[in-house]
TORKOL-4160 file (C-alpha; in steps of 0.2 Angstrom, whole numbers, padded with zeros to 4 digits, m for minus):
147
<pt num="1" X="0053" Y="0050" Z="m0041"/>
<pt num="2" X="0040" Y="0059" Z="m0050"/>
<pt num="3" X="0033" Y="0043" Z="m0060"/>
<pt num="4" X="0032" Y="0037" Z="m0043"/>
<pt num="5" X="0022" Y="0053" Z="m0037"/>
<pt num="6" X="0012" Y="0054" Z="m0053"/>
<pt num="7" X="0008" Y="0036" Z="m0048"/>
<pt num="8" X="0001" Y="0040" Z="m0032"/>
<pt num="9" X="m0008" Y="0057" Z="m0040"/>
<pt num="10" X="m0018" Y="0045" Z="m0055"/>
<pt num="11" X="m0020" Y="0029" Z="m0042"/>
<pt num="12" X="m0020" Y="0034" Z="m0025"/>
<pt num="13" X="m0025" Y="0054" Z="m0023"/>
<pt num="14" X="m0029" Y="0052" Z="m0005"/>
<pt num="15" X="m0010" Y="0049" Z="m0001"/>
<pt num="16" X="m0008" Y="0062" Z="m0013"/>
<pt num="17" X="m0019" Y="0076" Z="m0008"/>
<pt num="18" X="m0015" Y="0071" Z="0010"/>
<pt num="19" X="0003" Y="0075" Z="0006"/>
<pt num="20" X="0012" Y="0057" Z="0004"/>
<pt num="21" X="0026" Y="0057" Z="m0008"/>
<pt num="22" X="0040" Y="0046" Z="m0012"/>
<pt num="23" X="0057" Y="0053" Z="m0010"/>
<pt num="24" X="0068" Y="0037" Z="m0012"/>
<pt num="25" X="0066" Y="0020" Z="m0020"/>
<pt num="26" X="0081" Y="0008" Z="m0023"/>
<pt num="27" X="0086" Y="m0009" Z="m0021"/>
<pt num="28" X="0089" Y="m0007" Z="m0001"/>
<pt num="29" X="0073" Y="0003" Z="0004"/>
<pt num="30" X="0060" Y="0015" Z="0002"/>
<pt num="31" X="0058" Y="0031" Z="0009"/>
<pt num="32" X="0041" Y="0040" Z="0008"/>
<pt num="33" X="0037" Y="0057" Z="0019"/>
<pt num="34" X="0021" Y="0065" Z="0025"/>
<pt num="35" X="0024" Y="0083" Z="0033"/>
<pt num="36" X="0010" Y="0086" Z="0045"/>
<pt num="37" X="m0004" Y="0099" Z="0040"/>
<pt num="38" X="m0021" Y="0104" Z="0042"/>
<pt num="39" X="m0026" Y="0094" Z="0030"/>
<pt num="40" X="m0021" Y="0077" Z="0038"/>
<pt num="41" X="m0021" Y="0081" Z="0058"/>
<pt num="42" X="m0031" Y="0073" Z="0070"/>
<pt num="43" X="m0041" Y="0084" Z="0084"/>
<pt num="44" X="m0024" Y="0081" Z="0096"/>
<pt num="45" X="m0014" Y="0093" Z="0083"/>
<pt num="46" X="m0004" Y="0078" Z="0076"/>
<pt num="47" X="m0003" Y="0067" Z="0061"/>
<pt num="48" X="m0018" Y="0057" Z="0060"/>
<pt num="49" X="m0014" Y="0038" Z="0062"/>
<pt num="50" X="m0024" Y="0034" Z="0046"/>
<pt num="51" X="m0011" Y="0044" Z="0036"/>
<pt num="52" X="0003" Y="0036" Z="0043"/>
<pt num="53" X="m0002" Y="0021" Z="0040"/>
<pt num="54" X="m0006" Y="0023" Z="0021"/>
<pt num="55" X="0013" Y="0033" Z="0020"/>
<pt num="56" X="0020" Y="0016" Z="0029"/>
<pt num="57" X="0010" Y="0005" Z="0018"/>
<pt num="58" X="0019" Y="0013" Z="0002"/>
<pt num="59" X="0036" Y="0009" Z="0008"/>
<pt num="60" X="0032" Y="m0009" Z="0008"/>
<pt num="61" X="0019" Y="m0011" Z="m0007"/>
<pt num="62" X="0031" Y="0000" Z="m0021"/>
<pt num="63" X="0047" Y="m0011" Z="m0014"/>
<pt num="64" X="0033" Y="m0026" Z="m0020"/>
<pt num="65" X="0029" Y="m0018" Z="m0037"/>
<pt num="66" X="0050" Y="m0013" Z="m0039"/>
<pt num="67" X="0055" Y="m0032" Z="m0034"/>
<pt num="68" X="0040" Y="m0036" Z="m0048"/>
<pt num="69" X="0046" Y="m0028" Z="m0062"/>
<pt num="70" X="0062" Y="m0039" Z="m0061"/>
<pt num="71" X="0052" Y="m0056" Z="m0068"/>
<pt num="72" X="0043" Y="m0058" Z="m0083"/>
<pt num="73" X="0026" Y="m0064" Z="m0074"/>
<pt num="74" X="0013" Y="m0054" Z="m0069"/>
<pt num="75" X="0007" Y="m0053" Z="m0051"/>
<pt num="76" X="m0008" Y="m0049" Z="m0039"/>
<pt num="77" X="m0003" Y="m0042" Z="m0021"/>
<pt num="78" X="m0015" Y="m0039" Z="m0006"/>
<pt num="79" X="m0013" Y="m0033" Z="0012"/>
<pt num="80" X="m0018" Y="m0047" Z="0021"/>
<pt num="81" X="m0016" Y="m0041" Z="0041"/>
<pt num="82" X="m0007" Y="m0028" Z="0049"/>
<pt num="83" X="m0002" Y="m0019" Z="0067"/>
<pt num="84" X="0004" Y="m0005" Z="0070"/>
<pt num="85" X="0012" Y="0005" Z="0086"/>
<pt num="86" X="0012" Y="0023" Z="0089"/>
<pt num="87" X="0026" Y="0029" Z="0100"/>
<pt num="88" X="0025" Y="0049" Z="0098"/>
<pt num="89" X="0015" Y="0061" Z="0093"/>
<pt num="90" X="0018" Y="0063" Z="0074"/>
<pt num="91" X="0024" Y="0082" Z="0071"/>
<pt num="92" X="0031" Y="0089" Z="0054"/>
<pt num="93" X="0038" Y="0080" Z="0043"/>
<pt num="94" X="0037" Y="0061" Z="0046"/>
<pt num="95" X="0049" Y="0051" Z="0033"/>
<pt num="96" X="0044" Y="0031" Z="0035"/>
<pt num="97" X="0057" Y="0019" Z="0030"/>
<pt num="98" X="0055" Y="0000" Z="0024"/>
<pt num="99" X="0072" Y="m0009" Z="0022"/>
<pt num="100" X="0064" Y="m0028" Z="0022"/>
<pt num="101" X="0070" Y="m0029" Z="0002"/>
<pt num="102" X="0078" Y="m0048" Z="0006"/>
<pt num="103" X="0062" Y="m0055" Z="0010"/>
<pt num="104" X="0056" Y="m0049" Z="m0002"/>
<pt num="105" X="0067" Y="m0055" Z="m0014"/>
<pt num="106" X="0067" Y="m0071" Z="m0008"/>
<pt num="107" X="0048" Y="m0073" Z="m0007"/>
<pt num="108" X="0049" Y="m0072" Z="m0028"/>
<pt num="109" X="0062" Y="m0082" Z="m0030"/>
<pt num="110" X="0050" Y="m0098" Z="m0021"/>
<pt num="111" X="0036" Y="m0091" Z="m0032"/>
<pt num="112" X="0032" Y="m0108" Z="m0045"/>
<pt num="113" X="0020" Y="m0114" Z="m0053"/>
<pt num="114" X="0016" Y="m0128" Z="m0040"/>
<pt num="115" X="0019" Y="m0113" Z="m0024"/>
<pt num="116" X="0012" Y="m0097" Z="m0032"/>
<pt num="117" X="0010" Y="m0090" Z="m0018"/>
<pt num="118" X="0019" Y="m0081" Z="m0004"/>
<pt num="119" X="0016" Y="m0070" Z="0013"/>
<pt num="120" X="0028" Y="m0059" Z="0015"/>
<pt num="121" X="0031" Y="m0050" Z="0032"/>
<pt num="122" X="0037" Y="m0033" Z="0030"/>
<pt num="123" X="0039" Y="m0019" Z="0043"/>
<pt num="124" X="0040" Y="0001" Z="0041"/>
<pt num="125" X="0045" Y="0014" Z="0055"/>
<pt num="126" X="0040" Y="0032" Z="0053"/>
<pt num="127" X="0054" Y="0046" Z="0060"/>
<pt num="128" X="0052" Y="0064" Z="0064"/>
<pt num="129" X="0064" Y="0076" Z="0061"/>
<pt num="130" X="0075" Y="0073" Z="0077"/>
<pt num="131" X="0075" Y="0056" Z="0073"/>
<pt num="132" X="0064" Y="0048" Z="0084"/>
<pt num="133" X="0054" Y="0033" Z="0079"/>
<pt num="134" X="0034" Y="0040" Z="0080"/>
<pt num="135" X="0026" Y="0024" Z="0076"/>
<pt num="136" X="0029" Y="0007" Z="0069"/>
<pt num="137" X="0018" Y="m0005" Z="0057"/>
<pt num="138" X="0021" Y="m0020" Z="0050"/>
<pt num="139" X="0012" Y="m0030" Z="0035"/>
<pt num="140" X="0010" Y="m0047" Z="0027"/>
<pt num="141" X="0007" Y="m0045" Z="0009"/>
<pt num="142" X="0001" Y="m0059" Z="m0001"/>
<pt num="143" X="0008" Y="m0062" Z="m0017"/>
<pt num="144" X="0000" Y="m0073" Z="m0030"/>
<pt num="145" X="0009" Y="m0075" Z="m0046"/>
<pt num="146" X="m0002" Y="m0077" Z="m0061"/>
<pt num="147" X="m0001" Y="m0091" Z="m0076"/>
């Protein structure tokens, strides 16, 4: 996990200094936790929405970037909408969890020359320690394969 990390320390310090980090990355999910501090609470004493939002957004985009690494072409990848749904108060440490991995898969195996491009739908829960679901957000990535 600490390429990972150093990843998101040299490209994305806000998830960094706001406490992101990547605990698990495999072939069935990804697992990336935020503990709540001052640093990344809201005025209500709980973790601000736009830092679970960016800790939901790694689980999907790093299963992305793994799924990439298995081809031999090079890629371009954008959020292209998302929603989210906040359920509980986000206390301590949140761990959000992507599992979508098969459409994922499956989106890069349609990816040709004639359809190099896909929208992937992919959905991330965050959990609290109890494990209670705080909030939910899903995402369409767009995938462009490049020539």
């Amino acid at each position: 996990m600490f390429k990972y990390n150093l990843f998101l320390f040299k490209d994305l310090p806000s998830a960094w200094l706001c406490g992101i980090r990547v605990n698990e990355l495999n072939d069935k999910k990804c697992l990336v936790r935020v503990k709540h501090n001052w640093f990344n609470s809201n005025p209500f004493r709980s973790l601000y929405w736009a830092v679970q939002g960016m800790a939901s957004e790694l689980t999907t985009g790093m299963l992305i970037i793994k799924e990439k690494d298995n081809f031999d072409f090079k890629i371009s990848m954008l959020v292209v909408s998302n929603s989210s749904k906040f359920l509980k108060k986000a206390k301590g440490k949140i761990v959000f969890e992507c599992n979508d991995v098969k459409n994922i898969k499956d989106s890069f195996q349609k990816l040709t020359k004639n359809n190099p491009t896909a929208i992937i739908k992919l959905s991330s829960k965050g959990y609290d320690s109890v494990g209670d679901i705080v909030s939910e957000f899903t995402y369409e990535w767009s995938i462009k394969r490049k020539f």
